[in-house]
C-alpha positions in Angstrom: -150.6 53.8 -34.3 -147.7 51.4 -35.6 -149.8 51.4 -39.4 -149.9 55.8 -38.8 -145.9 55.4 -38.3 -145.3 53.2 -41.3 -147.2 55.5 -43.6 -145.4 58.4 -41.8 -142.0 56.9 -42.6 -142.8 55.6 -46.3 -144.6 59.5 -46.9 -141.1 61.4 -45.4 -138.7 58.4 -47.6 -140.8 59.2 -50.3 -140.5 63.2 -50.2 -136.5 62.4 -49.5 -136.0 60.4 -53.2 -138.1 63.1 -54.7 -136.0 65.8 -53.2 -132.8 63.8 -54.3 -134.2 63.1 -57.8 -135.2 66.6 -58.8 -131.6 68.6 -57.5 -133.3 69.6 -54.7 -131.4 67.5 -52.0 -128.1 66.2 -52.8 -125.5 63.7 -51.1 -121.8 63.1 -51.0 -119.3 61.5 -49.5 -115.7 63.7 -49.0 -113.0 61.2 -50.8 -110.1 63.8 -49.9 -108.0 65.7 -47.5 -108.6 69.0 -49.0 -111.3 70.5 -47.2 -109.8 69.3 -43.6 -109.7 69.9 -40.7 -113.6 71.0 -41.2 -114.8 68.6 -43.7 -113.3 65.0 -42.7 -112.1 62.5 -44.9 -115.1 60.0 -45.9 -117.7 62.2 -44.0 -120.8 62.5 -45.5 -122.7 65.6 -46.7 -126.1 66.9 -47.6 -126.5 70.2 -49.9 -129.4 71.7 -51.3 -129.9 74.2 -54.8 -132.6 75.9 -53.1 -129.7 77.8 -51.0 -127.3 80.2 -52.6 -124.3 80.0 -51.3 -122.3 83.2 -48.8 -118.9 83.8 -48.7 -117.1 81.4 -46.0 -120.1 78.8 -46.9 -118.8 75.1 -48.6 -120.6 74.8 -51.9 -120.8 71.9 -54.9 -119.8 73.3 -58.4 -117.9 72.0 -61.5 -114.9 74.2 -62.2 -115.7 76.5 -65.6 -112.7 75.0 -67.6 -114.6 71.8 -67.7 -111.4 69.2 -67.6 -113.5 66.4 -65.6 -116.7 66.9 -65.0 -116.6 66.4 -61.7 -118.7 67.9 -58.9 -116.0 69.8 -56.4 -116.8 70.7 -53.1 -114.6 73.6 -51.7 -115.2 76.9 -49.8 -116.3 80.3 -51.0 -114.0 82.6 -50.5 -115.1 85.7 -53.0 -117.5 86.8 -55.3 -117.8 89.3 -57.9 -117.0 92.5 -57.5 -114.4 91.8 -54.2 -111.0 92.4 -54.0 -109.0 88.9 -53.6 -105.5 89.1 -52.5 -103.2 86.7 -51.1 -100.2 88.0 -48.8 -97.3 84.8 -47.8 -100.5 82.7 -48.1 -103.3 84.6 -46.1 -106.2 85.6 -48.2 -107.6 88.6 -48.0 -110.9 89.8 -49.1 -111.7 93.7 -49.7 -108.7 94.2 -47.5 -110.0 91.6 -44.8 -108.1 89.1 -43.5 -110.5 86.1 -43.5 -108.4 83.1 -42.5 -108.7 84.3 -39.1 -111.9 83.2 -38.6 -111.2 79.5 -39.3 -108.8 76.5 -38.2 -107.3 75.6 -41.2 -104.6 73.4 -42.3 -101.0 74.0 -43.3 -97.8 72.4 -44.7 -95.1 72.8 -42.7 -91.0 72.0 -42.5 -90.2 69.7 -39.6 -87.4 67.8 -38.5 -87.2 63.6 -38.9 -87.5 63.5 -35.5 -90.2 65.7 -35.2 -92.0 64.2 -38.1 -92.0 60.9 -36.1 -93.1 62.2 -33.1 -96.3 63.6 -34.8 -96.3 60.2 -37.2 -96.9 58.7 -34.0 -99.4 61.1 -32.3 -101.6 61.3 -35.4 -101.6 57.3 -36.1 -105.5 56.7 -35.3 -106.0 59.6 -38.1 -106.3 58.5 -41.4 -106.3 62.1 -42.8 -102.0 62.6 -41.4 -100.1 63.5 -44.4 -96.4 63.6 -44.2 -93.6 63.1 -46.8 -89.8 63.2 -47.2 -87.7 66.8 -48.0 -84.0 65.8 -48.1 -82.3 63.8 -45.8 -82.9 65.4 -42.3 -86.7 66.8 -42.5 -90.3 66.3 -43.7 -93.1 67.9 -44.6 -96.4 67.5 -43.0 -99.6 69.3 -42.7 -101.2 70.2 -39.7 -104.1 72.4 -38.5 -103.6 75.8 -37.4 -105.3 75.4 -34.2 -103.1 72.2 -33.1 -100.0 74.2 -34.1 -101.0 77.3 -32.1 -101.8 75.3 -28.9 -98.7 72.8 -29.1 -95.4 73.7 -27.8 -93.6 73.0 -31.7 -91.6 76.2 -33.0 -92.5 75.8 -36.2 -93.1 78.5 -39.6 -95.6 77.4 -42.4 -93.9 76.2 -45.7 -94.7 78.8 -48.4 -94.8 77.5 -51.7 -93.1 79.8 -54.3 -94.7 78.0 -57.3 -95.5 80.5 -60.0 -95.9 78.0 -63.4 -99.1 76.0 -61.3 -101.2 79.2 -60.7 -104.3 79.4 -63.0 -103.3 81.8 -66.0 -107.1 82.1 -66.7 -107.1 85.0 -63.9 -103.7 85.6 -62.7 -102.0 86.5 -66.4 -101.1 89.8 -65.8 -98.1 89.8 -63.2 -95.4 87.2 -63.8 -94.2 88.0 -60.4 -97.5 86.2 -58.4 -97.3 83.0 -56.9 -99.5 80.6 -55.2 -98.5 82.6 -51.5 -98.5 85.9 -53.3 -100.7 87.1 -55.7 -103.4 90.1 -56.6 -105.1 92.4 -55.5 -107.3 91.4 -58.3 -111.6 92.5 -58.4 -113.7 89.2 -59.3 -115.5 89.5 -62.9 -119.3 89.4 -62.7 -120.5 86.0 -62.6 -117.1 84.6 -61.0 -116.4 82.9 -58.2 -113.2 82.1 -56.3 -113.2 78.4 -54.0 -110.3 77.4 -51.8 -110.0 74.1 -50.3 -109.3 74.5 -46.1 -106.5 72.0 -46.9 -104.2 75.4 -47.9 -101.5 73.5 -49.4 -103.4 70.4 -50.8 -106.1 71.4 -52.6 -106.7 71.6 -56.6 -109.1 75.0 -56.3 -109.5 78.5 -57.8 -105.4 79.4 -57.3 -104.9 76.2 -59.7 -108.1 76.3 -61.7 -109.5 79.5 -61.9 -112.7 81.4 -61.5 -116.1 79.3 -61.1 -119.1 80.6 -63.5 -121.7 81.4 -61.4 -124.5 79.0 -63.8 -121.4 76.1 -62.5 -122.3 76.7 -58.7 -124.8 73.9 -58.0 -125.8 73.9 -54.6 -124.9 74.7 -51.3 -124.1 72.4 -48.0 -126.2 72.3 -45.2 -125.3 69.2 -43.2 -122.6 67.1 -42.8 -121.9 64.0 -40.8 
């Protein structure tokens, strides 16, 4: 019985580096903040190329203007032939608000005192991100969900920032910004990502469109 196990274990290892080797399975471990609050800091993933990716799914894809070769993780957020627009930095998709559906994070404008308070709550969690604006406040980011159940009277901080957005796709009105921009239809073969982090993620607002033959994979576990 122990010898039947052995060979058990050694046949599924076995089809597991296959897998890996030929695209089929693929790991990686999250080295940022971007995708929090649902994909942690240093937590570990598993994605497969045998799954397409649907909107609201996190896939693996390098970005189409090729500046690092990297493989980015982010979620899917549109795909071609849907109307993207962004309204003081709620996405909408064909005229659906789709941020409603998930707890995502935020920057927002607190006081020193505040920001200390928090500092203090979120010590144990390595993802807490919070920096100086002037003398009397900070900035820090928290989830939408911790924001809506605490008692803090606090607004999200809109970024105005019109030279960062990605001229590949948003060219046309000198007006947009990264909190408001579009309506604009996706190309064929494009794809728009955004990280959950809203306001701390290098993604399609920044980079542009995805090719669709640059979408490797899809994730299907995490951990």
């Amino acid at each position: 019985m122990k010898r039947r196990l052995i060979i058990l274990l050694s046949i599924v290892g076995a089809i597991i580096i296959l897998a890996k080797v030929i695209g089929v399975l693929s790991y990686y471990t999250i080295p940022s903040t971007s995708n929090e609050p649902n994909l942690k800091l240093n937590s570990r993933l598993i994605g497969s190329n045998l799954i397409k990716p649907k909107p609201m799914d996190f896939a693996y894809f390098k970005f189409s203007d090729s500046l690092d070769g990297w493989t980015i993780i982010k979620r899917l957020i549109a795909v071609p032939g849907d109307k993207l627009e962004c309204r003081r930095g709620v996405i909408y998709v064909n005229d659906k608000n789709v941020d409603t559906m998930l707890n995502l994070r935020y920057s927002y404008v607190v006081s020193n005192n505040v920001g200390k308070n928090l500092k203090e709550e979120f010590k144990d969690d390595e993802s807490f991100q919070m920096y100086a604006k002037g003398n009397d406040s900070v900035v820090v980011f928290l989830d939408s969900d911790y924001v809506a159940s605490s008692q803090l009277k606090i607004k999200r901080r809109l970024s105005d920032d019109s030279l960062t957005l990605s001229r590949n796709i948003f060219s046309k009105e000198s007006n947009w910004n990264i909190s408001n921009f579009g309506p604009i239809v996706l190309p064929p073969k494009k794809y728009f990502f955004l990280g959950d982090n809203r306001d701390n993620s290098l993604d399609s607002r920044y980079r542009g469109f995805v090719d669709e033959d640059n979408i490797i994979g899809t994730l299907i576990y995490n951990f």
